[in-house]
C-alpha positions in Angstrom: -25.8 4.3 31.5 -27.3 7.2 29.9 -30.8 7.4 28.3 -29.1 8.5 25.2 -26.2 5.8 24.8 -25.6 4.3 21.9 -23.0 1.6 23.0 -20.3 3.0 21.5 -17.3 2.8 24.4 -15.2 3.7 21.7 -16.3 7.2 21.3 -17.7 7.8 25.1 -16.1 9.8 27.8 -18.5 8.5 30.3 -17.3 6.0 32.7 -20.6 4.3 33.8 -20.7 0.3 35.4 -21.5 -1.2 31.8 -18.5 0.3 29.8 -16.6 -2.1 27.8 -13.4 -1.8 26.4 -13.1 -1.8 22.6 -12.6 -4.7 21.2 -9.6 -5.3 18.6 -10.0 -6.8 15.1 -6.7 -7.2 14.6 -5.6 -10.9 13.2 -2.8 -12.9 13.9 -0.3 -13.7 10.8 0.8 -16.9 10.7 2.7 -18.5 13.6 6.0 -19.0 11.1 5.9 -15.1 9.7 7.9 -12.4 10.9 7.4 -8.9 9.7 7.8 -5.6 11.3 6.6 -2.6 10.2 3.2 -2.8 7.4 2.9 -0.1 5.4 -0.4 0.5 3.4 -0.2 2.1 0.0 -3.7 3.5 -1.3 -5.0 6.4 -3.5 -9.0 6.1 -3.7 -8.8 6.2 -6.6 -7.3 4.1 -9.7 -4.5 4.6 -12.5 -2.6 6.8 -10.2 0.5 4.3 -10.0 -0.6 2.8 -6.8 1.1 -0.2 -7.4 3.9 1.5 -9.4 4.8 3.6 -6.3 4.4 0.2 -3.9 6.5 -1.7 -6.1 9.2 1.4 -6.2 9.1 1.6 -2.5 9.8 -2.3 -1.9 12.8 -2.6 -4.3 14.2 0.6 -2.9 13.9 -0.3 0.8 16.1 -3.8 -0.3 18.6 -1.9 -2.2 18.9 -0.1 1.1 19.7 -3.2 3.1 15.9 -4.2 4.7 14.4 -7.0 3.6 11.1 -5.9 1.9 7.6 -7.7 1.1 4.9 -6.8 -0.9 1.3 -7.7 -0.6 -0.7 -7.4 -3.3 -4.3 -7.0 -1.6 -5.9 -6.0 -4.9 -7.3 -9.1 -5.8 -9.2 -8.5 -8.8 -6.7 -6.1 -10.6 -3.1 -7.2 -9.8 0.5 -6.1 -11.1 2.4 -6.6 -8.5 4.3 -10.1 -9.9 4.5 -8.8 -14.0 6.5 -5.0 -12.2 9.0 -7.4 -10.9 9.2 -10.1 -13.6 8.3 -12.7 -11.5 6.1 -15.4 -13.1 6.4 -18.9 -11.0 3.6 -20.2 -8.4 4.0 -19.7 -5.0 4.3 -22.6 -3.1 3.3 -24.1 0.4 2.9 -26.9 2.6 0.9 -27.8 5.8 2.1 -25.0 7.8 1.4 -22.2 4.8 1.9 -20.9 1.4 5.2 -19.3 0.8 5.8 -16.0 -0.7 7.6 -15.9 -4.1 11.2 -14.0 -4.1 12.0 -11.6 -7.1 15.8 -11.4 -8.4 16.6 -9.0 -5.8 14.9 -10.5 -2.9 11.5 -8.7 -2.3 9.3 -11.4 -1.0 6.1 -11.3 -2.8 2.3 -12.9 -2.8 -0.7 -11.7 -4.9 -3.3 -13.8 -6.6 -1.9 -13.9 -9.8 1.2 -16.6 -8.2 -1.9 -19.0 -7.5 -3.7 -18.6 -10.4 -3.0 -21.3 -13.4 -2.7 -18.4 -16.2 -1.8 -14.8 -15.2 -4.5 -13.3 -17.2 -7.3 -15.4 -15.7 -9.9 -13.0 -14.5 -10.7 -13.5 -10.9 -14.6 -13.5 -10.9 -15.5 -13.1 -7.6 -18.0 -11.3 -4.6 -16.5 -8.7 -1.7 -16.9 -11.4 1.0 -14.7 -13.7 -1.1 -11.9 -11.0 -1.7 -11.8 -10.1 1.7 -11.2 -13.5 2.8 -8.5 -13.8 0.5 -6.8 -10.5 1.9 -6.9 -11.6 5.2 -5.4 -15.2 4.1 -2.3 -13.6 2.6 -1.8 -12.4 6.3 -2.8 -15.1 7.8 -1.4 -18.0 6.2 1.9 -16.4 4.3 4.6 -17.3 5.9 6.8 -14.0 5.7 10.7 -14.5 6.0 11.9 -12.2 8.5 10.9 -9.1 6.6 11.7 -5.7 8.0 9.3 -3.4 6.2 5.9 -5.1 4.4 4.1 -3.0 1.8 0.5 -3.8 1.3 -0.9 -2.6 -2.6 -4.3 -1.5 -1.7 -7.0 -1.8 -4.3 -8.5 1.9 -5.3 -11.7 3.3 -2.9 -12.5 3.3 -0.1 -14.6 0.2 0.3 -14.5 -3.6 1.7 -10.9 -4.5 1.4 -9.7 -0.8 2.4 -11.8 -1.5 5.6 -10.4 -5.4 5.8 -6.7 -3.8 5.5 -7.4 -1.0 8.4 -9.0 -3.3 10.7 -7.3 -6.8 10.7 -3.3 -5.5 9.8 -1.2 -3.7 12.0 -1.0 -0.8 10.6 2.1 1.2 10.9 2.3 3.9 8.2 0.4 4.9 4.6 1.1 5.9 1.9 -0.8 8.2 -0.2 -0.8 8.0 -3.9 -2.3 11.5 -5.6 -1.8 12.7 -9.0 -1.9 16.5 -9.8 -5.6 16.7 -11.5 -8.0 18.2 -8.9 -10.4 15.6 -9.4 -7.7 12.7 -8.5 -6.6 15.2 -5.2 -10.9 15.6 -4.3 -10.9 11.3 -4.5 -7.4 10.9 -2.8 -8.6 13.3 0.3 -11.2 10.7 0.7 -8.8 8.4 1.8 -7.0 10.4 3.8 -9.7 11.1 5.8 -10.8 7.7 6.1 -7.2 6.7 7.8 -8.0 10.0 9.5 -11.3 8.5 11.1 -9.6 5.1 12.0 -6.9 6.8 13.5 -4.5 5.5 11.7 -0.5 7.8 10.8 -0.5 10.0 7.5 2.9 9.0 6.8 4.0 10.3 3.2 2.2 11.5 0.4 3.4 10.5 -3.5 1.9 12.7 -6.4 3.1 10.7 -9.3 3.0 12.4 -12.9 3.9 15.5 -11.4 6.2 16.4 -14.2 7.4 15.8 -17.6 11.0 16.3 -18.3 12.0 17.2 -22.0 14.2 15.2 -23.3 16.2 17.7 -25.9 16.1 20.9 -23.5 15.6 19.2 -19.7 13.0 21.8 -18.6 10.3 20.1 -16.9 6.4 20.7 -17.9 3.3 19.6 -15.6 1.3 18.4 -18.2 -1.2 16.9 -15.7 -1.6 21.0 -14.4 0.5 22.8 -11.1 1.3 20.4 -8.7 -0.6 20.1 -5.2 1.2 17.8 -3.3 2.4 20.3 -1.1 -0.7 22.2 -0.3 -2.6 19.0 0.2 0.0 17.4 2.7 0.0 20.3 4.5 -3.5 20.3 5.0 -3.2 16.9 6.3 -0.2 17.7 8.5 1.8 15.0 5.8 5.6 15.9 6.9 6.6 13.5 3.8 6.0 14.3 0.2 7.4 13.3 -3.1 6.9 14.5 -7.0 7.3 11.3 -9.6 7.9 12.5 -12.9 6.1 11.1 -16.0 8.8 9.0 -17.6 8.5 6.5 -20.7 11.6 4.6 -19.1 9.8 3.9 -15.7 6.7 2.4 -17.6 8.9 0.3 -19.7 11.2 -0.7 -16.9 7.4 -1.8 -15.1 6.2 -3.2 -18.6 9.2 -5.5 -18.7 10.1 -6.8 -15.0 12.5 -5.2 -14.1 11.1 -2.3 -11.8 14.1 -3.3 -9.2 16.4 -1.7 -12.0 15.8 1.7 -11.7 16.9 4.2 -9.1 14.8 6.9 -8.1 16.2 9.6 -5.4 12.6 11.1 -5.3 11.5 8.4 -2.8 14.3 9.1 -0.1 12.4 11.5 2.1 9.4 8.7 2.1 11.8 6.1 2.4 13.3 8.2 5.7 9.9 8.6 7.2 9.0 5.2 7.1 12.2 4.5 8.7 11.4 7.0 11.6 8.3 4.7 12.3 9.1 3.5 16.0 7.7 -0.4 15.7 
């Protein structure tokens, strides 16, 4: 052992007579679950349409003949349920808790199907809402779900880390809008999946564009998009530009998320396809 080790095998090309392998924190899901690929949608940063993009994704992937899962790992702020008008408690027995379906078959589970009233605040410490995270893998039972989708909370801190760590990770998702403050916080993430050696897989500015109505020209509002130049940078093969539309929002407002078609997620819907499980 050198005189300057600092135990971390990980990182050490040296082969001395103490080196230990690295150890996995990977968890099991529950004996019951099947899933294949998990695919982690984050920004760094919140309001982007993190959850609007995740939700997108999942009822896109079942129109397309997988069957889809969401979930919802942020804890203290979640949509996930309202997007796809889904109300009801999930339910379980012994062996686990059951996710909830939506009308068109996305399997679901977030803390707002175990709460008594969906506005409840959820009051709680990190140490808490990482548990909880790691229970919805743990103790869901997920019904033969081809492609899971896990709604990341914004930043870069405990349940970002819990996610990484304890899920099999196959692909992420990046969620950017065109400000260059939003694209500064989003890199952050980025590099953070960078550092865990985790795949860039596609990279979603959303509010990229506005289209007019009366003429059809489209205007960034939101200033010249970056999406490009930033996936680049991160050798992102994958991109897409989600225009600013009252329709989505209300579609999102009122449930029914699973009713609109959007052709701007088919090149991130083909990479995560391309993902060799």
């Amino acid at each position: 052992m050198s005189e300057n080790c600092d135990h971390d095998c990980a990182s050490c090309a040296q082969h001395c007579d103490s080196r230990q392998a690295a150890q996995s924190l990977q968890i099991q899901p529950n004996p019951r679950a099947r899933v294949g690929k998990v695919i982690a949608v984050c920004s760094g940063k919140g309001g982007v349409g993190k959850s609007l993009v995740t939700a997108m994704l999942a009822a896109a992937a079942q129109k397309k003949g997988l069957r889809a899962g969401v979930l919802d790992a942020d804890i203290t702020g979640p949509s996930i349920p309202k997007m796809f008008g889904v109300h009801s408690r999930a339910q379980g027995d012994p062996t686990g808790v059951y996710p909830v379906c939506s009308a068109g078959g996305v399997q679901l589970m977030s803390l707002n199907l175990l709460l008594d009233h969906e506005t409840d605040p959820v009051i709680w410490r990190g140490p808490l809402i990482t548990g909880t995270v790691r229970q919805f893998w743990t103790e869901v039972i997920w019904d033969q779900v081809d492609v899971l989708f896990v709604d990341m909370p914004p930043g870069t801190g405990d349940v970002t880390l819990t996610v990484f760590q304890s899920l099999p990770i196959d692909g992420i998702v990046f969620v950017t809008t065109p400000q260059e403050l939003v694209g500064m916080i989003v890199q952050k993430a980025v590099k953070m999946a960078q550092l865990m050696k985790l795949p860039l897989t596609a990279l979603v500015e959303n509010m990229s564009y506005f289209t007019c109505p009366d003429c059809g020209k489209e205007h960034e509002i939101f200033g010249k998009s970056r999406v490009q130049e930033t996936a680049q940078a991160f050798g992102i093969t994958a991109t897409a530009r989600l225009p600013l539309s009252p329709d989505i929002a209300a579609a999102a407002d009122r449930g029914g998320i699973e009713g609109l078609g959007l052709p701007q997620l088919d090149a991130v819907l083909r990479a995560l396809d391309s993902i060799k499980k």
